[in-house]
FIKOLZA-1660 file (N, C-alpha, C; in steps of 0.1 Angstrom, whole numbers, plus 5000, padded with zeros to 4 digits):
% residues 142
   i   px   py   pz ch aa at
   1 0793 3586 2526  A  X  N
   1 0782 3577 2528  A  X CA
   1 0781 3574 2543  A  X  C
   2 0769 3574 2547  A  X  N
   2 0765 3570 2563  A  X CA
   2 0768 3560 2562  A  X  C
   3 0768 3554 2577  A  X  N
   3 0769 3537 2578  A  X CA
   3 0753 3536 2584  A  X  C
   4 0751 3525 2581  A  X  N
   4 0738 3521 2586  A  X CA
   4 0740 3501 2583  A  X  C
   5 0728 3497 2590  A  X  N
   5 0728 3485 2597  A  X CA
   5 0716 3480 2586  A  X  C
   6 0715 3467 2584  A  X  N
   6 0706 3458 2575  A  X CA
   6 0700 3443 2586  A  X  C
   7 0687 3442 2592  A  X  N
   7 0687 3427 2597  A  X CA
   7 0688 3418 2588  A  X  C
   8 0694 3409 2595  A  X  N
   8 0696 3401 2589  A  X CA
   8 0696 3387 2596  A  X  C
   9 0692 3376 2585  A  X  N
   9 0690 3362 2600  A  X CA
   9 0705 3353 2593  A  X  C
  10 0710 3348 2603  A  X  N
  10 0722 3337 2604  A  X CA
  10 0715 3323 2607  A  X  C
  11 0717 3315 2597  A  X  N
  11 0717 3300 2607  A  X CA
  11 0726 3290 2602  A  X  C
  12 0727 3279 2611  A  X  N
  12 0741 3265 2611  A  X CA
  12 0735 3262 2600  A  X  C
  13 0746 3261 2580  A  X  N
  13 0736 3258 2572  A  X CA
  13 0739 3238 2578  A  X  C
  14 0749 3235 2589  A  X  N
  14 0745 3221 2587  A  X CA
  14 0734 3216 2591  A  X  C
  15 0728 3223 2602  A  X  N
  15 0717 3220 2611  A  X CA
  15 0707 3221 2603  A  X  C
  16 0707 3229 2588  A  X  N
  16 0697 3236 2580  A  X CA
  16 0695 3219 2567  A  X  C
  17 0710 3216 2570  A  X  N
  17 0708 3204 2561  A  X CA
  17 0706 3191 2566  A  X  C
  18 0705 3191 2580  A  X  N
  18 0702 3181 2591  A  X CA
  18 0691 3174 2587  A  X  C
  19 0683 3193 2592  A  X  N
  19 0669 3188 2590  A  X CA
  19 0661 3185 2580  A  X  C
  20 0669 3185 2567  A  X  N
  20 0663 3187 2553  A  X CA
  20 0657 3172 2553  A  X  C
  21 0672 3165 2561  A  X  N
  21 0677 3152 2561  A  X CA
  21 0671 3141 2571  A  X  C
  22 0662 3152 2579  A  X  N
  22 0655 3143 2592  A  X CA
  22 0662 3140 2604  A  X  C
  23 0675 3143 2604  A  X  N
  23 0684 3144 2616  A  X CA
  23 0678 3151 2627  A  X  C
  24 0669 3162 2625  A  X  N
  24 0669 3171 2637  A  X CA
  24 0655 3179 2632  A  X  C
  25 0651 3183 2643  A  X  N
  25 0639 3192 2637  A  X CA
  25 0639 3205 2631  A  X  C
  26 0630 3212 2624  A  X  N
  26 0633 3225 2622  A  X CA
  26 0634 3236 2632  A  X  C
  27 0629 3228 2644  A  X  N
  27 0627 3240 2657  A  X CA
  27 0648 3239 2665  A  X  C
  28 0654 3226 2660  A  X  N
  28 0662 3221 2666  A  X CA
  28 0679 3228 2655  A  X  C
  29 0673 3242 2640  A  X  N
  29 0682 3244 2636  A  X CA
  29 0686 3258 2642  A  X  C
  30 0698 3259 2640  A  X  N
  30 0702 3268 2654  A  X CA
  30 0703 3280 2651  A  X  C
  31 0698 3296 2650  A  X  N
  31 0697 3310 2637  A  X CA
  31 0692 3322 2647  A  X  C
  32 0700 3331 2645  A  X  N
  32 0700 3339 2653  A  X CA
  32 0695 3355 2638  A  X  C
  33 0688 3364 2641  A  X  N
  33 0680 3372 2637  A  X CA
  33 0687 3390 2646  A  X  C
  34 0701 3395 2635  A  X  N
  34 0706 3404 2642  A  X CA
  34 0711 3417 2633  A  X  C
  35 0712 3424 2636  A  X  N
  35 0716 3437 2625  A  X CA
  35 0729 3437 2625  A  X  C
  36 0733 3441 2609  A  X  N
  36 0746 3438 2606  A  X CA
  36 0751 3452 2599  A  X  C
  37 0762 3450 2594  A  X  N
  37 0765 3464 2590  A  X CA
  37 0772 3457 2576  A  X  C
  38 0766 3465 2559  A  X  N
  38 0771 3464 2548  A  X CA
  38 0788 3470 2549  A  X  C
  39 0792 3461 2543  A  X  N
  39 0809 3463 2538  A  X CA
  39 0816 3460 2528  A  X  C
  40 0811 3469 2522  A  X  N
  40 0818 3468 2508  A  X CA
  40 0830 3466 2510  A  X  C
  41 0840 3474 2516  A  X  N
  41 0853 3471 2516  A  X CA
  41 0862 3466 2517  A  X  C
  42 0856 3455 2522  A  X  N
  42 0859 3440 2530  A  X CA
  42 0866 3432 2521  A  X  C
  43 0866 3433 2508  A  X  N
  43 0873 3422 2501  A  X CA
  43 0884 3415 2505  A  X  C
  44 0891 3425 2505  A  X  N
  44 0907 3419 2507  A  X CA
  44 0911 3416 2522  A  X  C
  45 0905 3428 2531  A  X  N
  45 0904 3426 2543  A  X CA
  45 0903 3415 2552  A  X  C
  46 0890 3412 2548  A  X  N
  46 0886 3399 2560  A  X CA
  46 0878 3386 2547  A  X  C
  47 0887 3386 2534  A  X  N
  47 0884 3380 2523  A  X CA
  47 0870 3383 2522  A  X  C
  48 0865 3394 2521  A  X  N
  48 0848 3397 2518  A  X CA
  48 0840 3389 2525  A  X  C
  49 0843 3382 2539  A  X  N
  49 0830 3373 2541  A  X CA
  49 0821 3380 2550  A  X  C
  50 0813 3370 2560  A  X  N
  50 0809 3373 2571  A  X CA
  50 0817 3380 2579  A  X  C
  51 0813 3387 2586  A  X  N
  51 0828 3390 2602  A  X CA
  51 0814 3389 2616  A  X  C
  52 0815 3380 2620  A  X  N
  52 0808 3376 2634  A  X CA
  52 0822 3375 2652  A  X  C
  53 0813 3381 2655  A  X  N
  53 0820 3377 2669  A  X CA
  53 0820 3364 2678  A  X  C
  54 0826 3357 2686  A  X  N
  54 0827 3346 2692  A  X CA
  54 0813 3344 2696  A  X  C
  55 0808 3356 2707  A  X  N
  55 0796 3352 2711  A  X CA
  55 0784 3344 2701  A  X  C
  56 0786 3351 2684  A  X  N
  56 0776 3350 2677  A  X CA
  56 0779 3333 2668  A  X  C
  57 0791 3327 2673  A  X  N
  57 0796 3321 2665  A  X CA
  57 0795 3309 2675  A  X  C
  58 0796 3307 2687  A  X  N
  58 0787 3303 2700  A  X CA
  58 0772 3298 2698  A  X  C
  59 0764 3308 2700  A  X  N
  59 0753 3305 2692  A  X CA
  59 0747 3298 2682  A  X  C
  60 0753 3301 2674  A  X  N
  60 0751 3290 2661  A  X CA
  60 0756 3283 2662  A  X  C
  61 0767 3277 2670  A  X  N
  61 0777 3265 2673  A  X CA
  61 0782 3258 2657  A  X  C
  62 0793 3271 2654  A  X  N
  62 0796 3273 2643  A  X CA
  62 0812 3262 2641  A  X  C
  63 0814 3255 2638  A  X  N
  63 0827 3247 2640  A  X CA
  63 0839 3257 2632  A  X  C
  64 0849 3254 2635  A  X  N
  64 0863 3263 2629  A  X CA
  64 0868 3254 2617  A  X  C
  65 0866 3260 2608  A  X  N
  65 0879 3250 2599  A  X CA
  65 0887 3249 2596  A  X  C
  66 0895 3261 2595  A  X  N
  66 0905 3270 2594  A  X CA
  66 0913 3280 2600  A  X  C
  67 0921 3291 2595  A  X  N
  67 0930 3301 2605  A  X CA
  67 0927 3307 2585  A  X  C
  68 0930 3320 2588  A  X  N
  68 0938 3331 2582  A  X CA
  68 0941 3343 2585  A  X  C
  69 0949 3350 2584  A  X  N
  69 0954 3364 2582  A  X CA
  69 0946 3375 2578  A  X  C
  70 0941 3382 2583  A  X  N
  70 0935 3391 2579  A  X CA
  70 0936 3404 2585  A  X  C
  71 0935 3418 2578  A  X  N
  71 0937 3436 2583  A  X CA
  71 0923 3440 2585  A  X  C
  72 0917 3439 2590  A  X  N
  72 0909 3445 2600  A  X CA
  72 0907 3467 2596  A  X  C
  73 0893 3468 2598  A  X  N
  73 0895 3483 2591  A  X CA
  73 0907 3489 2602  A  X  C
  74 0907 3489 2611  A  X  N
  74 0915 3499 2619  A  X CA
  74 0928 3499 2618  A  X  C
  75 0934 3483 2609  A  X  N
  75 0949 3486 2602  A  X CA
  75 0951 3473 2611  A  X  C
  76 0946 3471 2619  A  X  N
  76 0950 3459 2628  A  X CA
  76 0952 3446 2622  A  X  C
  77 0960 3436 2618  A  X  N
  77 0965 3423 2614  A  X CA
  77 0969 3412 2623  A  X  C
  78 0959 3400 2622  A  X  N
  78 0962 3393 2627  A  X CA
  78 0954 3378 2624  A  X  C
  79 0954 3372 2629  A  X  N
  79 0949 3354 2626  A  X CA
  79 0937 3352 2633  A  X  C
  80 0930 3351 2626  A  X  N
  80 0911 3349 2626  A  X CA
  80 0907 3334 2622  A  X  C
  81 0899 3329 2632  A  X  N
  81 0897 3313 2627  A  X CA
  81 0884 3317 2619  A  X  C
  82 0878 3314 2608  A  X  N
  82 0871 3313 2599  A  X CA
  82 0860 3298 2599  A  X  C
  83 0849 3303 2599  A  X  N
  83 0842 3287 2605  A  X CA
  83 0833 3277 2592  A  X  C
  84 0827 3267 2596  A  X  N
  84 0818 3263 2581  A  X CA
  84 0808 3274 2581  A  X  C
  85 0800 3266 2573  A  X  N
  85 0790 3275 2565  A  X CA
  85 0782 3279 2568  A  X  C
  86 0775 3291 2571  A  X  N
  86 0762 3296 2574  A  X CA
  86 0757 3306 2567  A  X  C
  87 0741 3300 2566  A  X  N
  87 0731 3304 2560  A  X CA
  87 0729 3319 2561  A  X  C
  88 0728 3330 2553  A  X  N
  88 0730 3343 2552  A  X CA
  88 0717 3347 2545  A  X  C
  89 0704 3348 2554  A  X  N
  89 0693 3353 2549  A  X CA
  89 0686 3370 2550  A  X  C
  90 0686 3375 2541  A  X  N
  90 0682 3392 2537  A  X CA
  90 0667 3391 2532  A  X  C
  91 0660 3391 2540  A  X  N
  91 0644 3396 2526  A  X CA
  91 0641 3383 2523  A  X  C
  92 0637 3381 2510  A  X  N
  92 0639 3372 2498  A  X CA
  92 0654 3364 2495  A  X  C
  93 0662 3364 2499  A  X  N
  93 0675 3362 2494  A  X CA
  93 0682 3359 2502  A  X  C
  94 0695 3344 2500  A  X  N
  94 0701 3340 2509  A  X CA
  94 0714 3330 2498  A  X  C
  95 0723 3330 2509  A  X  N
  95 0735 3325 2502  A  X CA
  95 0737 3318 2515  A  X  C
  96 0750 3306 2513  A  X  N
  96 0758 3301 2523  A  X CA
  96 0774 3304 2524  A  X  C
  97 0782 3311 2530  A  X  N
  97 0797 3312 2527  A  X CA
  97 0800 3308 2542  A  X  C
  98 0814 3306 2546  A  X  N
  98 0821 3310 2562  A  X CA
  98 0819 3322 2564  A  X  C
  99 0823 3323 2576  A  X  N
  99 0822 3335 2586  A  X CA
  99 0836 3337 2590  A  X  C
 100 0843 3348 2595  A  X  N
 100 0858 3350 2596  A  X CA
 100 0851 3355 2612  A  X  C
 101 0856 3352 2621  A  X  N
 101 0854 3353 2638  A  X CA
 101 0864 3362 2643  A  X  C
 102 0858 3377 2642  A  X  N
 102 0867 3383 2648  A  X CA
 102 0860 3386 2667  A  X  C
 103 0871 3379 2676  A  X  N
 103 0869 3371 2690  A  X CA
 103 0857 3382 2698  A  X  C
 104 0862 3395 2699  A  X  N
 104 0859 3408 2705  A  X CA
 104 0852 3416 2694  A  X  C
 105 0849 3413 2686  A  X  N
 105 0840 3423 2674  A  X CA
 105 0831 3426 2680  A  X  C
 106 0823 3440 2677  A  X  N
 106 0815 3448 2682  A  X CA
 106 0803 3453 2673  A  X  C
 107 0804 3450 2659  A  X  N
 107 0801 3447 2649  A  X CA
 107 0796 3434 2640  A  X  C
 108 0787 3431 2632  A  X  N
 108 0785 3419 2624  A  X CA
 108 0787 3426 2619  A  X  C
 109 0795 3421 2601  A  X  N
 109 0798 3429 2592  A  X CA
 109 0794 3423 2580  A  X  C
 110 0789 3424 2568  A  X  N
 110 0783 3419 2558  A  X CA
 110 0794 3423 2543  A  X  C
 111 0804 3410 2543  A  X  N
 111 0811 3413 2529  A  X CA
 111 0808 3416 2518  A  X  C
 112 0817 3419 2514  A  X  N
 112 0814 3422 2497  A  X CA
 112 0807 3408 2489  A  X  C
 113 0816 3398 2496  A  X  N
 113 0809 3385 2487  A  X CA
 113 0796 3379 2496  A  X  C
 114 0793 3380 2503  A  X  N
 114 0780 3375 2507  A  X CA
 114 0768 3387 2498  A  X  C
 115 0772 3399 2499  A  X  N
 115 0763 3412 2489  A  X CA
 115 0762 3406 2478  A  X  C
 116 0772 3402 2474  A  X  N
 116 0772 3397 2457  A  X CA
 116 0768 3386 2455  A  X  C
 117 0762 3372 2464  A  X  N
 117 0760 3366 2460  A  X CA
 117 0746 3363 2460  A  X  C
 118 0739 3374 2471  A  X  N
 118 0727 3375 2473  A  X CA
 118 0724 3386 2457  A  X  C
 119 0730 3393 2451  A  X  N
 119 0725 3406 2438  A  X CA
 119 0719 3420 2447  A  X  C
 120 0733 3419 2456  A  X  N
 120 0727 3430 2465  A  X CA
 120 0736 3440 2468  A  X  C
 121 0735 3457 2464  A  X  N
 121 0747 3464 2464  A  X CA
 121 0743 3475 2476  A  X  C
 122 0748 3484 2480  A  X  N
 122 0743 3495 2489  A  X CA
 122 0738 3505 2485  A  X  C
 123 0727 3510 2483  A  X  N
 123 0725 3523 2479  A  X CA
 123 0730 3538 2486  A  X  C
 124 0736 3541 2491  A  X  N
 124 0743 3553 2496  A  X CA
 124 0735 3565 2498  A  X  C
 125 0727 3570 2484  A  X  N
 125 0714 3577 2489  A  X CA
 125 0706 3578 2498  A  X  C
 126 0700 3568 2500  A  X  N
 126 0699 3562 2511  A  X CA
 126 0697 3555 2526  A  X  C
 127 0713 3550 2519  A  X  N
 127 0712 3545 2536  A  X CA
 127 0707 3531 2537  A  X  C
 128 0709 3521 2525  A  X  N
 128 0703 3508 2526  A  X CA
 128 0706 3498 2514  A  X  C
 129 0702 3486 2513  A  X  N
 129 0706 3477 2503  A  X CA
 129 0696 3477 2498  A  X  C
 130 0698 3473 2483  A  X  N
 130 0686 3471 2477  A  X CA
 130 0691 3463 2467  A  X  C
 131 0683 3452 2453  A  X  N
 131 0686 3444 2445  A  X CA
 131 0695 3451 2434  A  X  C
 132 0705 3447 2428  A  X  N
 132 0710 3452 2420  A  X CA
 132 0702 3451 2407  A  X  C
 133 0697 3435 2407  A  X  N
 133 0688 3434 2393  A  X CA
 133 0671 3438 2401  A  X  C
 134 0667 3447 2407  A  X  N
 134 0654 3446 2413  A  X CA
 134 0651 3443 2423  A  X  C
 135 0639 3437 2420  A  X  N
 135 0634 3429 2435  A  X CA
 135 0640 3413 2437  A  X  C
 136 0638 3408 2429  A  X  N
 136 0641 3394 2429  A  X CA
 136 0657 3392 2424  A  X  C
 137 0662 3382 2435  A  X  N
 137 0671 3382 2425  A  X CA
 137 0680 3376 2417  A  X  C
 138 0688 3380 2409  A  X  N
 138 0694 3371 2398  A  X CA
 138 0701 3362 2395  A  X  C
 139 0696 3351 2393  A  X  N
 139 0704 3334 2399  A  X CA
 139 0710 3337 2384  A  X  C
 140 0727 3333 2385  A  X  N
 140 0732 3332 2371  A  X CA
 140 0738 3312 2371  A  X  C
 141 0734 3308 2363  A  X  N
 141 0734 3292 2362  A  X CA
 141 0751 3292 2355  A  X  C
 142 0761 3279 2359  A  X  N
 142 0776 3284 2352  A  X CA
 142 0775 3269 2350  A  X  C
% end
């Protein structure tokens, strides 16, 4: 399978809830609009999430909440601060998870669980994502 890239827009989902809230304007929420690279692989890896670099994590003025451990594709191991939540918009379709901040990444990387939570798998054919259930996609209510 080629690798290939998907845009995709990022924004501070608190800034997103700020303004829902009147706190701040919609011009004043903070989202940056960048191409990312699908990664399925990522589960275990970098716990399937986002993988953004400092710079991008800067930008969004993303807060840390955490530390974890995580292997990196190139085998590399080590402690990644992981930040709140941001807004993870494809097309039609958007989720909110953390982001795992790898410092020097060279790459945005798009986990397995942000794909899944959007109903979004890779086509390989391809060379792109597309809905697993279609076009729209599949809100499951629990």
């Amino acid at each position: 399978m080629s690798v290939f890239k998907e845009e995709i827009t990022l924004a501070n989902a608190v800034d997103i809830s700020n303004a829902r809230n009147g706190l701040i304007t919609e011009a004043k929420i903070r989202k940056i609009t960048i191409d990312a690279m699908p990664d399925t692989g990522a589960r275990t890896e970098t716990r399937g999430l986002l993988v953004i670099n400092e710079e991008t994590r800067q930008k969004l003025g993303l807060a840390i909440m955490e530390t974890s451990e995580s292997t990196l594709a190139d085998g590399k191991i080590d402690t990644y601060e992981v930040t709140e939540g941001v807004n993870i918009r494809w097309k039609n379709r958007s989720t909110v998870l953390p982001a795992v901040v790898v410092p020097d990444g060279k790459y945005i990387l798009l986990g397995a669980l942000p794909l899944e939570a959007m109903d979004l798998m890779v086509d390989p054919v391809h060379g792109q994502l597309v809905g697993v259930h279609g076009a729209e996609p599949l809100h499951v209510l629990c």
